[in-house]
N, C-alpha and C positions, 0 to 999 in steps of 0.2 A: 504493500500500500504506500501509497506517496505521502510522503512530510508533509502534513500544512504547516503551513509557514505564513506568517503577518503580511512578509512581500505577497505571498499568494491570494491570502483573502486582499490587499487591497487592488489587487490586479483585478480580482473579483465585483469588487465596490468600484472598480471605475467602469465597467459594462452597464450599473444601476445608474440610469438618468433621473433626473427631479424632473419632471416636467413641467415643473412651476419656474423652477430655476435656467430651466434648458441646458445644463450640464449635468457631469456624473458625480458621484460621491465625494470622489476627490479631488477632484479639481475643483469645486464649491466647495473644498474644506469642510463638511462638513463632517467627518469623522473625528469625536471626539476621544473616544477610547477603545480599545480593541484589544482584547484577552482570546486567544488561541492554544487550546489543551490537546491531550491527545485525540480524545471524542467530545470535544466540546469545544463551542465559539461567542464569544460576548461581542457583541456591537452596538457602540451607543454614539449616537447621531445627534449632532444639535446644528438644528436650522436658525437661520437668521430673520425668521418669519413667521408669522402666527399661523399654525396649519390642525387645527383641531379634526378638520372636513377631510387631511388629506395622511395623517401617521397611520393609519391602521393599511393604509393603501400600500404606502412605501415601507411597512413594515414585511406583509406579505409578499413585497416585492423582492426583498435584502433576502429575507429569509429562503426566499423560492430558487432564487440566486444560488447561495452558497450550500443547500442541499443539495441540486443538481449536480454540482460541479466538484462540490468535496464526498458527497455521499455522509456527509453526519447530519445528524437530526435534534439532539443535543445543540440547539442556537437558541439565542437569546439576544434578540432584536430591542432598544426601544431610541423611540424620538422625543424629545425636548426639541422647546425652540429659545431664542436669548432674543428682543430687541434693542437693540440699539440706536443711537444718536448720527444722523447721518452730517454730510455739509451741506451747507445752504448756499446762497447766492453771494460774492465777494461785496460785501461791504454792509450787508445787512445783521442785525443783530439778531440772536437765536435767542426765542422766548425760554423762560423758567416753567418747569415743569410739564414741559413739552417737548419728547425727541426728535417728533418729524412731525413738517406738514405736509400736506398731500393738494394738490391746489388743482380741482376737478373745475376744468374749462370749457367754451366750444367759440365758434367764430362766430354766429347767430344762437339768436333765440328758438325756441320752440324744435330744437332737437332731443329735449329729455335731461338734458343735463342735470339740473335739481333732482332730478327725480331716482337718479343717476347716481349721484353724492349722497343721498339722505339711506340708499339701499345698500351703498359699498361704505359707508362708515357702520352701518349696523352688521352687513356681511363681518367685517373685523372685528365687532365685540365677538360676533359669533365663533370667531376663530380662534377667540382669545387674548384679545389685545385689549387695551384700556383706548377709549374713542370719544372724540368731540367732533363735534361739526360745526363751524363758521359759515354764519350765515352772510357772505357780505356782496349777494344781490341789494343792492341799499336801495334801488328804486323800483323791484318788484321782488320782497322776501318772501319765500314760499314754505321753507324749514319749517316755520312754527305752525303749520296745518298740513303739510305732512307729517310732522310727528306728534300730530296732535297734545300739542302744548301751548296755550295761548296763553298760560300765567306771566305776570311781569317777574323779572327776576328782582332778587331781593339783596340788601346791601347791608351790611355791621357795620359799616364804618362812612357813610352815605359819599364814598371814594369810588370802591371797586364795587364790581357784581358778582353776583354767584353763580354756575351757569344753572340751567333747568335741566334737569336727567329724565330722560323718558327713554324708554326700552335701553334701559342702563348706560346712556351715551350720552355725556354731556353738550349745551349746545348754546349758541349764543347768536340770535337775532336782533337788528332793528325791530323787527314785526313786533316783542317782544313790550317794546315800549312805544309804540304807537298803534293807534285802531289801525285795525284790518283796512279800511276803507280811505283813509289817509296818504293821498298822493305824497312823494317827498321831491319839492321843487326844490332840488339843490343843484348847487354848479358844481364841478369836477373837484378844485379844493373840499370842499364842504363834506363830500363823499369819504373820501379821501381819510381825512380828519376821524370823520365818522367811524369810519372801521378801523383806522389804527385803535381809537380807544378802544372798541367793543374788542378788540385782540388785548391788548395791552393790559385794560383794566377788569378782566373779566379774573379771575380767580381758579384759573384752569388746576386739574389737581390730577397727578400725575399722569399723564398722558403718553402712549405711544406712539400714537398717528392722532394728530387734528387735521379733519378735512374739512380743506374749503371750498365752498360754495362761487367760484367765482361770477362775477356780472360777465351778462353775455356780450361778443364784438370783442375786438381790438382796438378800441380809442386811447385815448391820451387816459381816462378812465382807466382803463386795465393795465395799461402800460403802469403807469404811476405805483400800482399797488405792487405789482410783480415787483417793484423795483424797491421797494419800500419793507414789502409785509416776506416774514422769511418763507422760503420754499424749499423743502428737500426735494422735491419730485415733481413734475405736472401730469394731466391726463387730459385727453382733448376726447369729447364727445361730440360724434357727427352720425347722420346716416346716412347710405348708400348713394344718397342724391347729389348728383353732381353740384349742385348747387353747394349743397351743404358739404361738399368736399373743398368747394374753392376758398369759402371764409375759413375753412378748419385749417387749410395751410397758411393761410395769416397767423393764426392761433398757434401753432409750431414754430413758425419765426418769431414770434412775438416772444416766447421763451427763450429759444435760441440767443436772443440780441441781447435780454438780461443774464444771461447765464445761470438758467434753469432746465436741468436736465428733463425730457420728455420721457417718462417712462410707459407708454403706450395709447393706442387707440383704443375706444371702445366704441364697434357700430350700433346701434340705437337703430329700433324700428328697422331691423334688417331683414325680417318677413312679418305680411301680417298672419295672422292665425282666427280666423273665422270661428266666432264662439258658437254656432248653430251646427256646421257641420265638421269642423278641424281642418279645413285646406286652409292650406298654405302657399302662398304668393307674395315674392318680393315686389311691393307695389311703389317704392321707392328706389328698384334699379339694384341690380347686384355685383356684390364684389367691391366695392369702391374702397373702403376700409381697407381690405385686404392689398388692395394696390396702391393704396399712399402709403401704409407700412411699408412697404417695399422697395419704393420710394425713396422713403427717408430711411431706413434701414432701421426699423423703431418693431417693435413686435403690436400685432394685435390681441388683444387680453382677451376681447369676447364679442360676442355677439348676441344682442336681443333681440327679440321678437316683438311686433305691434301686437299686444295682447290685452284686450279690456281689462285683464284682472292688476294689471299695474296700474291704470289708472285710477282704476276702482281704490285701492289701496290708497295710493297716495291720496287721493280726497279725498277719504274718512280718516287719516289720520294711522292709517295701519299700512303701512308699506311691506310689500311684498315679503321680504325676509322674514319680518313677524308674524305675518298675516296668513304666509303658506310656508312654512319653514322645508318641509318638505316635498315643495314643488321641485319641479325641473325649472322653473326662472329662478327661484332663490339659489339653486343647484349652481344657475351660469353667475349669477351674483356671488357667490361664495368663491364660487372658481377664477372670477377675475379680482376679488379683492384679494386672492393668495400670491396672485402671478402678479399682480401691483405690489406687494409687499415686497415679496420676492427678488423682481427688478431693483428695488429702493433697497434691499439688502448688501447686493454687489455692489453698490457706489460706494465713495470714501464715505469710512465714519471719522464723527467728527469728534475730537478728545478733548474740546475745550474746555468742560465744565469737569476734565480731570486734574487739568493743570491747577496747583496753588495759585491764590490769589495775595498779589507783593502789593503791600500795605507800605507807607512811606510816611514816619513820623520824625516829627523834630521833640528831642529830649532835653 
């Protein structure tokens, strides 16, 4: 019988790909320890990402792995995951008590995007991470009636805010502190202003991913924020419509030029699905998504379907994740908040709040 050997099984672990990660065991570092006996294998694996929806998957997988190939049955598989603090954009400051933001964009309106962010910040409670969402559409907030929370947030100190938790995800809207029905005629400054505080002053409590809600377009408006409010990642939402492909590549430059890495597409409304009979028809044009990844050389995360039941959801306040945990849409919602993580995993992390802090007194 042949020696296993450590080189052996990791020769082994590198055939196993993440498919979140789109590499192998080892080369995503993700092997943390590894114990090799005569009849016996220990493998313990720690990801840089929240995958609650996805260990029992890659456990089966390792496992199935090194049975075939060593012929021992004696293994002992498990995953953890660790997150961490990623970098942000040069010259911006990284919030307290918050590792990463995540800054969910599109080039126009009315491609889903809210609805989008409010499903893939709850996707990652669901996987295990601690989540907030920023709401900083500041002249159409939608957050606070998708997640059906219309309370005002509340202040100890009448400074800062507290955010409002619903389906255990902290969250922080304008909508919050103005009627629902309350136009906000503000000018680009004013905006501006507006949501650094609601970031700033809001009382975020440990956080792993804050996701924002960004306003829709590329104006001076967007611009300004991206350049101001910190971003580990961006994600652009568009659907197959060429139309909505041409703004979504403004929306990718737009990051590019502040130096915010894109960590993917996601196509929105990329077939509708007929709640009467179940056909299916891309009635906004197909593939588009999939060829601007391509494009730009950016991976696509996922693709949705036009399905009544996400609308439904989002306007009663129960968004798809909650509402059908066990759907096949909360399924691709899971699946694209792991391969967003994921991406944002492999970028530098950022070790500033390890470094000691040099204090400068006169004695």
């Amino acid at each position: 019988m042949t020696q296993i050997t450590r080189e052996r099984i990791e020769n082994i672990l590198k055939t196993v790909v993440d498919h979140n990660l789109g590499r192998d065991l080892i080369a995503a570092g993700a092997l943390k320890q590894l114990e090799v006996g005569a009849d016996r294998i220990h493998v313990s694996l720690l990801l840089g990402y929240p995958c609650n929806g996805y260990k029992e998957a890659l456990i089966t997988q390792v496992r199935s792995a090194l049975v075939e190939q060593t012929g021992i049955t004696n293994i002992h598989v498990e995953v953890n995951f660790k997150i961490t603090s990623h970098v942000v954009q040069k010259g911006v400051k990284t919030l307290d008590n918050i590792k990463n933001t995540i800054a969910v964009a599109s080039g126009k309106g009315g491609v889903g995007k809210s609805t989008t962010a409010v499903n893939l910040a709850l996707a990652l409670r669901v996987e295990g991470a601690n989540v907030g969402i920023l709401d900083a559409d500041i002249y159409g907030p939608s957050q606070p009636r998708m997640l059906g929370c219309g309370r005002k947030p509340e202040s100890s100190d009448g400074k800062s805010l507290e955010p409002n938790v619903s389906y255990d995800i902290q969250s922080m809207s304008i909508g919050y502190l103005i009627d629902e029905e309350t136009p906000m005629i503000w000018r680009g400054p004013m905006v501006t202003s507006a949501l650094e505080q609601l970031l700033n002053d809001t009382n975020w409590r440990d956080l792993d991913y804050l996701v924002i809600d960004l306003p829709p377009g590329t104006g001076d408006i967007q611009l300004t924020l991206c350049q101001k409010v910190p971003v580990s990642g961006a994600l652009i939402v568009t659907t197959p419509q060429d139309i909505a492909l041409l703004d979504a590549r403004k929306g990718l430059k737009m990051f590019e030029k502040v130096g915010v890495p894109v960590l993917g597409i996601i196509e929105n409304m990329s077939t509708h699905i007929c709640s009467q009979c179940g056909h299916e028809e891309p009635i906004f044009g197909k593939g588009g998504g999939a060829q601007m990844a391509k494009q730009y050389g950016i991976d696509l995360l996922g693709s949705l379907p036009l399905d009544i039941s996400i609308r439904e959801g989002a306007d009663n306040g129960k968004p798809t994740v909650v509402m059908a945990p066990e759907s096949q849409i909360a399924g691709i919602y899971r699946d694209i908040a792991r391969k967003t993580a994921a991406q944002l995993s492999l970028r530098a992390k950022d070790y500033s709040s390890k470094f000691p802090k040099i204090v400068i007194q006169n004695n």
